[in-house]
C-alpha distance (Angstrom), angle and dihedral (degrees) to the residues before:
residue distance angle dihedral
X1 . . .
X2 3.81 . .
X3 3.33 126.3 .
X4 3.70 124.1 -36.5
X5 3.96 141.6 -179.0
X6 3.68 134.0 -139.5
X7 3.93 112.7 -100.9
X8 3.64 128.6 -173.7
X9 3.80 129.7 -150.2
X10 3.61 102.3 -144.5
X11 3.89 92.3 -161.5
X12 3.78 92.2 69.9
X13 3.63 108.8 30.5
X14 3.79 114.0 114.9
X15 4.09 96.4 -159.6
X16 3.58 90.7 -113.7
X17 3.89 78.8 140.5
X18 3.65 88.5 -162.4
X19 3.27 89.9 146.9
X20 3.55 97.2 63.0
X21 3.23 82.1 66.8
X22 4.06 104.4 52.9
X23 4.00 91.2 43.8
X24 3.99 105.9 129.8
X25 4.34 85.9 -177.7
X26 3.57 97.4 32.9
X27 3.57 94.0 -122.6
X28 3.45 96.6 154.2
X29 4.50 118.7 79.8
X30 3.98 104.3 -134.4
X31 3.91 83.1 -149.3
X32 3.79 99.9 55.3
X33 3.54 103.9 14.2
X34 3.79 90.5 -129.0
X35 3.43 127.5 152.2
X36 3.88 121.1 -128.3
X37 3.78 106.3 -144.0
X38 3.90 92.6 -162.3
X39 3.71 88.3 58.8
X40 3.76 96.4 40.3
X41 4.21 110.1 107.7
X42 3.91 90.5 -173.2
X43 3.86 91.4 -121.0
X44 3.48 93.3 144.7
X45 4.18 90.8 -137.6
X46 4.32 84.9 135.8
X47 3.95 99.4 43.8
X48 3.68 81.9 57.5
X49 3.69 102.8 50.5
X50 3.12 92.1 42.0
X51 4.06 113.1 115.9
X52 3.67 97.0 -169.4
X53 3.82 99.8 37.7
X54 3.25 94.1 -121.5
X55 4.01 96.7 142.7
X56 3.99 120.6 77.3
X57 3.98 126.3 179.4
X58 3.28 108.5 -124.6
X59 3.86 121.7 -158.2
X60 4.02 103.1 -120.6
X61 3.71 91.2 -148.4
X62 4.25 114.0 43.3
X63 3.55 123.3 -137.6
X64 3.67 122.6 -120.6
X65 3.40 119.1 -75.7
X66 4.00 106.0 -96.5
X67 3.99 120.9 -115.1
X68 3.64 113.7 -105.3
X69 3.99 133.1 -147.3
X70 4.02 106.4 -114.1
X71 3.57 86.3 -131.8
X72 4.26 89.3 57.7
X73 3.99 85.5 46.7
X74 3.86 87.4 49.1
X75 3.62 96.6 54.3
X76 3.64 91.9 43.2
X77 3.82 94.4 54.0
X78 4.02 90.4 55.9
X79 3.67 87.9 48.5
X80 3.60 95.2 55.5
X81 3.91 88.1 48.8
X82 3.40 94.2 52.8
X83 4.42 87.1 45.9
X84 4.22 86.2 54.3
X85 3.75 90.0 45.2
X86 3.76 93.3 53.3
X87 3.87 90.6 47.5
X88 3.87 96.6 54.1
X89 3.75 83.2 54.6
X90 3.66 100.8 42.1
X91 3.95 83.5 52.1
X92 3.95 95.8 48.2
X93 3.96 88.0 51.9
X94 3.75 85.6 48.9
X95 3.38 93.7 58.1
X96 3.72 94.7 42.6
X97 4.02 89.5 50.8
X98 3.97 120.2 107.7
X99 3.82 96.9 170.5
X100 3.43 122.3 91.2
X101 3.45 95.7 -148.5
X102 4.12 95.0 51.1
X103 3.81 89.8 48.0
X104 3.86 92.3 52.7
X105 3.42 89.5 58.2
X106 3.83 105.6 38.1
X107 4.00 85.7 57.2
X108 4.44 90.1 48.8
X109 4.01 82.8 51.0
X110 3.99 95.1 43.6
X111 3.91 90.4 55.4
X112 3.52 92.5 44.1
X113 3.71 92.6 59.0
X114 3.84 89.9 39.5
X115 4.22 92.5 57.7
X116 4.18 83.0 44.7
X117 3.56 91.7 55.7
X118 3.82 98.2 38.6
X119 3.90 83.5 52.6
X120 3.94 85.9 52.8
X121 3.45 94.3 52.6
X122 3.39 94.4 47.2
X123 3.59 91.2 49.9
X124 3.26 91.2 50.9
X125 4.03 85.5 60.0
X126 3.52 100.6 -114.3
X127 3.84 103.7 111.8
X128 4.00 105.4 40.0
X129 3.65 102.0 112.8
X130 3.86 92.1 -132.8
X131 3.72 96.6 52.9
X132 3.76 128.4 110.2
X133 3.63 90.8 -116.6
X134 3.66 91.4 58.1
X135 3.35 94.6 60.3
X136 3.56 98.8 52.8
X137 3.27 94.5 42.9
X138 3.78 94.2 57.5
X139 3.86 92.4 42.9
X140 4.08 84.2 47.9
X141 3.96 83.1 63.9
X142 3.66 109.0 39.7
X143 4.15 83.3 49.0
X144 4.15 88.5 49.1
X145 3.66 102.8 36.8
X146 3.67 141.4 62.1
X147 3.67 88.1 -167.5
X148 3.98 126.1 93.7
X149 4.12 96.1 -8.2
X150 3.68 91.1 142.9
X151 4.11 89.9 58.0
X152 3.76 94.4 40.6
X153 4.08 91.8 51.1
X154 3.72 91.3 51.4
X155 3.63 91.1 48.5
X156 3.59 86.1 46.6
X157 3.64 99.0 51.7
X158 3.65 91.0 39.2
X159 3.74 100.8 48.8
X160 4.05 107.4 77.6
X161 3.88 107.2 -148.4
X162 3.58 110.5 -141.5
X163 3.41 115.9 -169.0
């Protein structure tokens, strides 16, 4: 692997703030509990000491998107049908639902099957920001739509496609 930085996920850290504690560089503000990518040397010191595994090294430069069997791709697609059906009818019995209770859990079991199908997807190799598909899609926009073109240029021009 190349080099990678420290990155938090927010919704599962605990605030042990061990890591603050096992920095070497410091990269981590004892106020915020951000992590400052420039001073970030990937050495993985926080990922360890963290108790709620919280802290993932991420690679700073993405490898290409992998090739995929048609078949694989195939499978995936019907999968992801199946994931859009279940949401249309997760959201109809939503909107049908009076209890509290029943609603609570209908919206828990709709973002479930959202993150599954956002995983799909991005299996599939449509969402990784360095991917073909990406690209095209972006471009697809800025082409179609009058509407956020300086945004999708700088993503474009900041975004390095790599396959």
């Amino acid at each position: 692997m190349g080099k990678v930085y420290a990155h938090r996920d927010l919704k599962i850290c605990t605030k042990d703030c061990l890591c603050l504690f096992v920095c070497p560089t410091g990269a981590i503000n004892n106020e915020t509990g951000q992590k400052n990518q420039k001073k970030c040397i990937g050495c993985g010191a926080c990922a360890a000491a963290c108790p709620a595994h919280a802290i993932s090294l991420i690679p700073v430069k993405m490898p290409p998107q992998q090739s995929k069997n048609s078949k694989v791709i195939e499978a995936l697609q019907k999968i992801v049908k199946n994931k859009i059906e279940e949401l249309w009818q997760i959201q109809y019995l939503l909107n049908k639902s009076s209890s509290a209770d029943e609603k609570k859990f209908l919206k828990a079991l709709y973002h479930s099957n959202k993150v599954v199908l956002e995983d799909i997807m991005r299996e599939k190799g449509y969402m990784l920001p360095e991917s073909k598909n990406t690209q095209i899609f972006l471009q697809d926009i800025l082409k179609n739509s009058a509407e956020n073109k300086d945004i999708i240029e700088k993503l474009l021009a900041l975004i390095e496609p790599n396959e």
